[in-house]
C-alpha positions in Angstrom: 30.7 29.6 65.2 27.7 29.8 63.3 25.2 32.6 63.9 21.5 31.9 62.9 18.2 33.8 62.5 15.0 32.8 61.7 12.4 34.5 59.9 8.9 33.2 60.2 5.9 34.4 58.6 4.7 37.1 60.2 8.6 38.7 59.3 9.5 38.5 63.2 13.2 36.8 64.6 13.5 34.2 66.6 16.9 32.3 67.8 16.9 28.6 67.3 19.0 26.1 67.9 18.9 24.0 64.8 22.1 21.6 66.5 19.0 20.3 68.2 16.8 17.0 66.5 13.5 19.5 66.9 13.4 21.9 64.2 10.1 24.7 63.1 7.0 23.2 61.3 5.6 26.3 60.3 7.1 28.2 57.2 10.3 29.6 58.2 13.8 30.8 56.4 16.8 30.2 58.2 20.0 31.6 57.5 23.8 31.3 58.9 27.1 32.7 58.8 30.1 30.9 59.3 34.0 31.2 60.0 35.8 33.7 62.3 35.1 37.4 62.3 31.4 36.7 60.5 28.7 38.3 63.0 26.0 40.3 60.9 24.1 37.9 58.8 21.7 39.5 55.4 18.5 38.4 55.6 17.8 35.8 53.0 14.1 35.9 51.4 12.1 32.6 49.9 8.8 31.8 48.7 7.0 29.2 51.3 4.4 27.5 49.9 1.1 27.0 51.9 0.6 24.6 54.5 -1.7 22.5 52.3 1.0 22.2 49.8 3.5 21.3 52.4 1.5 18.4 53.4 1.3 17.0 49.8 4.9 17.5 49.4 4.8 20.6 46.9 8.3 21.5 45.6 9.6 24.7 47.4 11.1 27.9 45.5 14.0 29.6 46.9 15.4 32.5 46.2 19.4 32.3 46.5 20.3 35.3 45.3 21.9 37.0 48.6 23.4 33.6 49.6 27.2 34.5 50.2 30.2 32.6 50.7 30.1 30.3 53.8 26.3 30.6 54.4 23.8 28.5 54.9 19.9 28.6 54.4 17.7 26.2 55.5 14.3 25.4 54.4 11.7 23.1 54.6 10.3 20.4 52.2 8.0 17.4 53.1 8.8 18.2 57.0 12.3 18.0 56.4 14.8 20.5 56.8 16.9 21.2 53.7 20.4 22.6 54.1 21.5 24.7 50.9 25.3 25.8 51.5 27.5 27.9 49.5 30.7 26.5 50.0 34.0 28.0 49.7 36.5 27.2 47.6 38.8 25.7 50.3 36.0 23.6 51.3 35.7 22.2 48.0 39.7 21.8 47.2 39.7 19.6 51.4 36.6 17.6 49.9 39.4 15.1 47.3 41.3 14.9 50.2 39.2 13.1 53.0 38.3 10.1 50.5 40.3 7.5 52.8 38.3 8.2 55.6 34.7 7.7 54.8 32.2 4.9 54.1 30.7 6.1 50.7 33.4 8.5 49.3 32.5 8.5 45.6 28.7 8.2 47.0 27.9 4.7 45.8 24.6 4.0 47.7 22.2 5.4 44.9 19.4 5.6 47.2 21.3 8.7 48.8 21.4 11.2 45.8 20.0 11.5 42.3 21.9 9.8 39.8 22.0 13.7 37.7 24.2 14.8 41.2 26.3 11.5 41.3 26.5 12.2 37.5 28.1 15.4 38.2 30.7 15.2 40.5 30.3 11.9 43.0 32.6 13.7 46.1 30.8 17.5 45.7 27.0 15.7 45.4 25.9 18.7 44.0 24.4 20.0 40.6 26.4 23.5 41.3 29.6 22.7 42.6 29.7 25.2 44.8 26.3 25.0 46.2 25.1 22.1 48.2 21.8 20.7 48.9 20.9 18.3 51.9 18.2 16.9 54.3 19.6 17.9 57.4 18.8 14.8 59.0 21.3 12.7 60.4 21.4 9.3 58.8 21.6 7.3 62.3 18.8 8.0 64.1 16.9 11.4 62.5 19.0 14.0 64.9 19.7 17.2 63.1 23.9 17.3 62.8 25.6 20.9 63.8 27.5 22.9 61.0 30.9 23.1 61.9 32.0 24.4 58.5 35.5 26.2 59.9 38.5 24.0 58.5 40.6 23.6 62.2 41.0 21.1 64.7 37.8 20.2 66.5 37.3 18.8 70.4 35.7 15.7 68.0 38.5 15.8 64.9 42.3 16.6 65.3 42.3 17.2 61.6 39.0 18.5 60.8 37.8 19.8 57.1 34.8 21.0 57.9 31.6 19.1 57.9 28.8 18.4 59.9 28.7 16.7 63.6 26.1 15.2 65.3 26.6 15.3 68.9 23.4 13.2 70.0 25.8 9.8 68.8 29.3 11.0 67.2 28.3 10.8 63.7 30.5 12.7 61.1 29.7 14.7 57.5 31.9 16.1 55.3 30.3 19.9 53.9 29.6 16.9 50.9 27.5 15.5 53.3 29.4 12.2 53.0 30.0 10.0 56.3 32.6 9.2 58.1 33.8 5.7 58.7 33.5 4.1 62.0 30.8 5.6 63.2 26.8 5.3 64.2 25.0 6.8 60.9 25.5 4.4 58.3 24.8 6.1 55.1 25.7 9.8 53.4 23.1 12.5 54.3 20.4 12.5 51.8 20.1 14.8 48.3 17.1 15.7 47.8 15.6 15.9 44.1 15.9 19.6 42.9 16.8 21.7 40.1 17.8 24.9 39.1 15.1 27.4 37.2 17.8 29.6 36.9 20.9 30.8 38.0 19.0 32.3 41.4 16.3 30.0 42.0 16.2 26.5 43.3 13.5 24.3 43.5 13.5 21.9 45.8 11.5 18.7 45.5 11.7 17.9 41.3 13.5 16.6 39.4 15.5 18.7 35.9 13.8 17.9 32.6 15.0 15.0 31.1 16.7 13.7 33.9 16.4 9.7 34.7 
């Protein structure tokens, strides 16, 4: 289960259903819980950047500070939503594990990631191991997947790890973001480019110093 709010700018809450393909153009901050027994969710805070600076692709700021274990926050960048998840440590010890079924397992395609996150660790795809960074657009046709980050069977996986689901076609994500074979979406979800100014703040949208 994954229990969501959304903070928009005038501070107000609003549920929304981010399983769904539409998803809030104005500057919002989602954040989720997941896994059993998780029901009250801290608000997480991030600095939007204007709507002019949206439309020319700005990098976004984000505060990460109050992210806990198992959440994830969602913000936007170019139009896109971008999934930031801190992942447990039993996600990331199943993540080795599902190599033999997926398309891209050590993330080969380097039009999906950086080459700095392939660098790092090609199965996490993430700077911080612990903390992932997507576009939260399916890779088949631009639906947004469904977090389903709870490692137990599923109606769609006998033996599932956690990961994301699309239910608009059957496409499957590991909580890498890395596809499953034999189905629709073809590639892993994308990396965006970003880097950490420090250990709280992410910026989403350039590139670290020095990196080629």
């Amino acid at each position: 289960m994954v229990d969501e709010a959304v903070i928009g700018p005038g501070g107000g809450d609003e549920p929304v259903n981010v399983g769904r393909r539409r998803f809030l153009t104005a500057s919002t901050l989602v954040v989720g819980a997941v896994g059993a027994g998780i029901t009250a969710i801290p608000f997480i805070k991030s600095w939007n950047p204007s709507a002019r600076a949206q439309l020319a692709g700005a990098p976004v700021t984000v505060d990460i500070s109050a992210l806990e274990e198992g959440q994830r926050l969602i913000a936007e960048w170019r139009g896109q939503p971008i999934w930031i998840v801190k992942r447990s440590k039993a996600i990331l010890d199943a993540l080795p594990t599902l190599d033999d079924r997926l398309k891209d397992p050590e993330s080969s395609n380097v039009d999906q990631q950086p080459a700095y996150v392939r660098e790092a660790n090609p199965e996490l795809r993430s700077i911080k191991p612990d903390i992932s960074v997507l576009v939260g657009l399916c890779t088949h046709l631009g639906c947004s997947p469904e977090m389903v980050a709870e490692i137990r069977p599923a109606p769609f996986d006998a033996d599932w790890k956690g990961g994301y689901f699309c239910p608009c076609h059957k496409s499957k994500f590991d909580m890498a973001g890395r596809v499953y074979d034999g189905v629709p979406a073809p590639t892993n979800l994308l990396v965006p480019p970003h880097y950490y100014a420090d250990d709280n703040t992410l910026v989403i949208g350039v590139d670290p110093k020095g990196a080629a």
